[in-house]
C-alpha positions as CSV (number, residue, x, y, z in Angstrom):
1,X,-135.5,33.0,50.1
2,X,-133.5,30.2,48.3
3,X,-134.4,26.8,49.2
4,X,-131.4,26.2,51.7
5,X,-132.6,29.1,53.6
6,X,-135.9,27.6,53.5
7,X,-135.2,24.5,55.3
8,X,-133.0,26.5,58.1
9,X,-135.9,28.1,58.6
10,X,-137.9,25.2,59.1
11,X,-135.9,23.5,61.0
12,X,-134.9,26.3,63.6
13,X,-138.4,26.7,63.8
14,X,-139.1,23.2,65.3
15,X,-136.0,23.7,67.2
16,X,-137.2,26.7,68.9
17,X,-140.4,25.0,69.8
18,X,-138.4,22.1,71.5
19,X,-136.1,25.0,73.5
20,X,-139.3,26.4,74.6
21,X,-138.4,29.6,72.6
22,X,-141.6,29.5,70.3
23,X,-144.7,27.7,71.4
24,X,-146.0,24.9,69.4
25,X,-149.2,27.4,68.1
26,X,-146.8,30.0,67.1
27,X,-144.2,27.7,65.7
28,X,-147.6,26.5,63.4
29,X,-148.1,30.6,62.4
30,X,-145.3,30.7,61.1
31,X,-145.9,27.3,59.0
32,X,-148.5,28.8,57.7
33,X,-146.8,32.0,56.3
34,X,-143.8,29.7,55.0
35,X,-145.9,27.2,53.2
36,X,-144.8,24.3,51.9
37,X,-143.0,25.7,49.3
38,X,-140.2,28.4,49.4
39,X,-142.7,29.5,46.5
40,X,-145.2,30.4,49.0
41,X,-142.9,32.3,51.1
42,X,-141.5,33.9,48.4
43,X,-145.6,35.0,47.4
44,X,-146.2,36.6,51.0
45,X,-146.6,40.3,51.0
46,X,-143.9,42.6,52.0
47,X,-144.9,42.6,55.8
48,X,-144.9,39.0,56.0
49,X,-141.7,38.7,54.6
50,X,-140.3,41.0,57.3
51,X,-141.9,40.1,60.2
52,X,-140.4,36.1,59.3
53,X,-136.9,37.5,58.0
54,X,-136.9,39.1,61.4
55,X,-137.5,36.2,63.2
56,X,-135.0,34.1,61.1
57,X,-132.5,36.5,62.7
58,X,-133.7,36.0,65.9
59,X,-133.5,32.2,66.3
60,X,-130.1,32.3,64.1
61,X,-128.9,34.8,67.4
62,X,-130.9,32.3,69.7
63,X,-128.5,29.3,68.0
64,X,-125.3,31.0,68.0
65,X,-125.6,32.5,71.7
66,X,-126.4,28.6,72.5
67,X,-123.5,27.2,70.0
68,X,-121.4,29.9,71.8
69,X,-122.4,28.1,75.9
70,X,-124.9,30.5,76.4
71,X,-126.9,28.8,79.0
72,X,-130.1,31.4,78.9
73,X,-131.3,31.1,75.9
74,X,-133.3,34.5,74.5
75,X,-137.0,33.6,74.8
76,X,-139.1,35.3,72.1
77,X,-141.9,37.6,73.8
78,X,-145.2,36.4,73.1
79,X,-146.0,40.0,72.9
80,X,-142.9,40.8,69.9
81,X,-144.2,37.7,68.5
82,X,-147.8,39.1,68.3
83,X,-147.1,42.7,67.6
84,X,-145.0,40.9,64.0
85,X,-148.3,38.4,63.2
């Protein structure tokens, strides 16, 4: 992850906690597992790295669907959510 990616990330994140898509305790998860470095992310094991490039894709879909006047945004199940931590 380069360091643009990294604050897309980061912001989407706090984003999706605002939308109601994450809530604020998983939104702070996945602070944790991106640090505050794209260092640290870049440091995670393989299955960290997936679980968040996963759901980068999903609040990138989340963004676009809304961009595009989707009025229901996708919520993220708490149980997807938990099965990837």
């Amino acid at each position: 992850m380069d360091l643009a990616e990294y604050a897309k990330f980061q912001n989407l994140k706090s984003l999706a906690v605002a939308q109601g898509l994450l809530t604020p305790e998983e939104a702070q998860s996945v602070y944790l597992c991106l640090g505050e470095s794209v260092q640290t992310f870049n440091d995670q094991p393989v299955h960290v790295k997936s679980v968040l490039t996963s759901l980068f894709a999903e609040l990138l879909t989340a963004q676009i669907q809304q961009r595009g006047g989707e009025k229901n945004g996708r919520r993220i199940s708490r149980q997807a959510y938990a099965a990837r931590v």
